[in-house]
C-alpha positions as CSV (number, residue, x, y, z in Angstrom):
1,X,84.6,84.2,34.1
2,X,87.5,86.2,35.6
3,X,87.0,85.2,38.8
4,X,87.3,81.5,37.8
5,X,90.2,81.8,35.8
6,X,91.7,83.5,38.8
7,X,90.7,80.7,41.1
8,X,92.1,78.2,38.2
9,X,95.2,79.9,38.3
10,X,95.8,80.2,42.2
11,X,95.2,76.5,42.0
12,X,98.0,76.3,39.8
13,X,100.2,77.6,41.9
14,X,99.0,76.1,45.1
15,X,99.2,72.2,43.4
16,X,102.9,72.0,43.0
17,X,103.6,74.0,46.8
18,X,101.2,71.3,48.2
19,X,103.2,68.5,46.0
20,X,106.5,69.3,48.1
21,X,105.2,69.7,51.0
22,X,103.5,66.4,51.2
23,X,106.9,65.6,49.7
24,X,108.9,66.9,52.6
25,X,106.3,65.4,55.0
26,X,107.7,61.5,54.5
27,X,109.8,60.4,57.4
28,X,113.5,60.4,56.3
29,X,114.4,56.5,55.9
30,X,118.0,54.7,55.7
31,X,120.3,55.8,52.9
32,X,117.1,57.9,50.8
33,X,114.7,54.8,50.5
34,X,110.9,55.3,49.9
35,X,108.4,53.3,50.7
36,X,107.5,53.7,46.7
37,X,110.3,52.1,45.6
38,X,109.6,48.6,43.6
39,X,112.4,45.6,43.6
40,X,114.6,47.1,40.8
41,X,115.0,50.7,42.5
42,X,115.6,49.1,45.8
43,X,118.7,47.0,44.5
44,X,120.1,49.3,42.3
45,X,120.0,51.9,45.9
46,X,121.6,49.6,48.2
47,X,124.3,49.7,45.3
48,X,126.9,46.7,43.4
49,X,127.8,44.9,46.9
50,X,123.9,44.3,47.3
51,X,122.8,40.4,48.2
52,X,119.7,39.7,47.1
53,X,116.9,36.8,48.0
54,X,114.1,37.0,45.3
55,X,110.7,35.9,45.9
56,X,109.7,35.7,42.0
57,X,107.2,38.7,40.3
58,X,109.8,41.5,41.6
59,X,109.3,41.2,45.4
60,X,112.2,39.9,47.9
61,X,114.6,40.6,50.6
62,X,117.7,43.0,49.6
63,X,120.5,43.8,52.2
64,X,124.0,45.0,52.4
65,X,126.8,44.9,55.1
66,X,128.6,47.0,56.8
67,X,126.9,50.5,55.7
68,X,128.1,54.1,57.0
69,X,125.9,57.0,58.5
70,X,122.8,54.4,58.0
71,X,120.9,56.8,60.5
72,X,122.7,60.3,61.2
73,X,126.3,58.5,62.2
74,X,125.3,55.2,62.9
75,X,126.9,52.3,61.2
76,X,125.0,48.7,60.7
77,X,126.2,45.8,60.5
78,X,123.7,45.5,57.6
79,X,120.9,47.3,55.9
80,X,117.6,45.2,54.5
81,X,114.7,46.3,52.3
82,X,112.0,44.1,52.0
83,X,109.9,44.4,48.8
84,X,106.4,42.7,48.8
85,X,103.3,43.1,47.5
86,X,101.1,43.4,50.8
87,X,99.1,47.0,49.8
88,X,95.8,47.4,48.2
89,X,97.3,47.0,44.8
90,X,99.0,44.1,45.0
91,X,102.1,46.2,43.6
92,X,105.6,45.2,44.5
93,X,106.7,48.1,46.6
94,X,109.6,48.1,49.1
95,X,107.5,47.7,52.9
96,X,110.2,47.0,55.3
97,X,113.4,48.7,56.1
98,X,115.6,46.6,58.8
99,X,118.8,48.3,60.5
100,X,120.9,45.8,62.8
101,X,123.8,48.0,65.0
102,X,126.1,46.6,66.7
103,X,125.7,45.8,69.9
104,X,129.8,46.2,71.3
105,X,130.8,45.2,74.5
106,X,128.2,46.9,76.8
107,X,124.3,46.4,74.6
108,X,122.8,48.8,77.0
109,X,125.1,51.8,76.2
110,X,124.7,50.6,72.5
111,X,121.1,51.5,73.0
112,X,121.7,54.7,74.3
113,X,123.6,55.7,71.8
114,X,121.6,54.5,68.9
115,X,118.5,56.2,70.9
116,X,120.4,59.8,71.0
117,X,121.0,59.5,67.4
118,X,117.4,58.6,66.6
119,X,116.0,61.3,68.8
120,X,118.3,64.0,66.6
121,X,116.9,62.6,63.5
122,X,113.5,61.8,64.3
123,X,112.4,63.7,67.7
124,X,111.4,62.2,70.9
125,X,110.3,58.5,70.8
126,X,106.8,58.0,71.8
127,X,107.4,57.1,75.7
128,X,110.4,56.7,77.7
129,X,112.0,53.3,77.4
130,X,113.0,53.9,81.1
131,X,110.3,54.8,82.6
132,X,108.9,52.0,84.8
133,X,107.2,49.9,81.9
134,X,110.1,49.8,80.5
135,X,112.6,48.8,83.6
136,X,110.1,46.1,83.8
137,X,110.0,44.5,80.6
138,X,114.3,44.7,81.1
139,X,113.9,42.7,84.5
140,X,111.4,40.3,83.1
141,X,112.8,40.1,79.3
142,X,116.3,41.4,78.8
143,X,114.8,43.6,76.2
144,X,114.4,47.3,75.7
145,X,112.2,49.2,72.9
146,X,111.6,52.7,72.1
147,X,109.1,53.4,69.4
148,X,108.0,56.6,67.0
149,X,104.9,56.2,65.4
150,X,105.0,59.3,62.3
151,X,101.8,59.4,59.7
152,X,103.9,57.2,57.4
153,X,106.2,55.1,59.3
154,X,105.8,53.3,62.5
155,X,109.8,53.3,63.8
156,X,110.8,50.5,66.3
157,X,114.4,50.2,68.1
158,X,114.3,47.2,69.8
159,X,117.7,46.1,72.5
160,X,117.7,42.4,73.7
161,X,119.5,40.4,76.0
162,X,118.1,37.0,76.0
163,X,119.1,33.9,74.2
164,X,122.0,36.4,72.6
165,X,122.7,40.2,72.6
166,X,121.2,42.4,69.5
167,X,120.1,46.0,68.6
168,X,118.2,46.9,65.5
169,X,115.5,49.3,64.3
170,X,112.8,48.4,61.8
171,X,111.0,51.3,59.8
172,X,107.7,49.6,58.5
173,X,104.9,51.2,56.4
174,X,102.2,52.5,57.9
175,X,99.8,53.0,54.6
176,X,99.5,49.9,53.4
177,X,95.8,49.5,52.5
178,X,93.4,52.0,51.1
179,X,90.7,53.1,53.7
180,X,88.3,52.8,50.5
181,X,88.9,48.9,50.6
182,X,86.4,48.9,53.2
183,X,83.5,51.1,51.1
């Protein structure tokens, strides 16, 4: 009986350790969002200047302009959460975070910088935008992309050229769907 009261209590204090560090684990998105956020908590964090396009039953589009140290210093020209129910319970949850920089006089140094600043926050991108894929798709497209793929996030900075200049990063949810869908 002692032993399992000890075991009890050395899963007590193991329960909330494990809590934060599966806490600390999420990937760091724009200006404190989670990807557990519903419509209401999503506005009321992107603040009183917040425009809003809602879909009906709490799910929509939310995005702000002009926002300050968006990702490390970066500023965006605007900031969008999209809240939606596409998960396993059909519950309106915020699934999309949109980031567009802008792109200045020169978009490739634009996407330099914006990569440095990524790299700080979230580590080396998963390959080399430069590398010879990537000079490719520039000659053939316009467009560069560098990607990070984290348990929880899958991050994508994309740069084009054609049909108009931009530069924006998108931060989408990774778990969606519950692998026990499939049982």
């Amino acid at each position: 009986m002692k032993k399992l009261i000890s075991v009890l209590l050395v899963m007590l204090l193991l329960v909330p350790s494990l809590a934060f560090a599966q806490q600390e684990s999420a990937t760091e998105l724009p200006k404190g969002a989670t990807f557990e956020m519903d419509y209401q908590a999503a506005k009321t964090m992107l603040g009183e200047l917040v425009e809003e396009d809602e879909w009906g039953d709490e799910t929509g589009f939310l995005y702000v302009l002009d926002v300050e140290n968006v990702i490390g210093t970066l500023t965006a020209e605007s900031l969008s959460y999209q809240v939606d129910s596409n998960n396993s319970q059909g519950t309106p949850r915020l699934s999309l975070v949109e980031v567009i920089l802008p792109v200045g006089d020169d978009c490739i140094a634009a996407f330099r910088n914006a990569l440095a600043e990524m790299t700080s926050v979230y580590g080396e991108p998963d390959g080399d935008p430069f590398d010879e894929a990537g000079v490719e798709g520039y000659v053939e497209y316009g467009g560069l992309t560098a990607t990070w793929a984290k348990a929880d996030v899958r991050i994508n900075l994309s740069m084009g050229r054609m049909y108009g200049e931009y530069l924006n990063v998108d931060f989408s949810n990774r778990l969606c769907y519950d692998a026990d869908d499939l049982k």
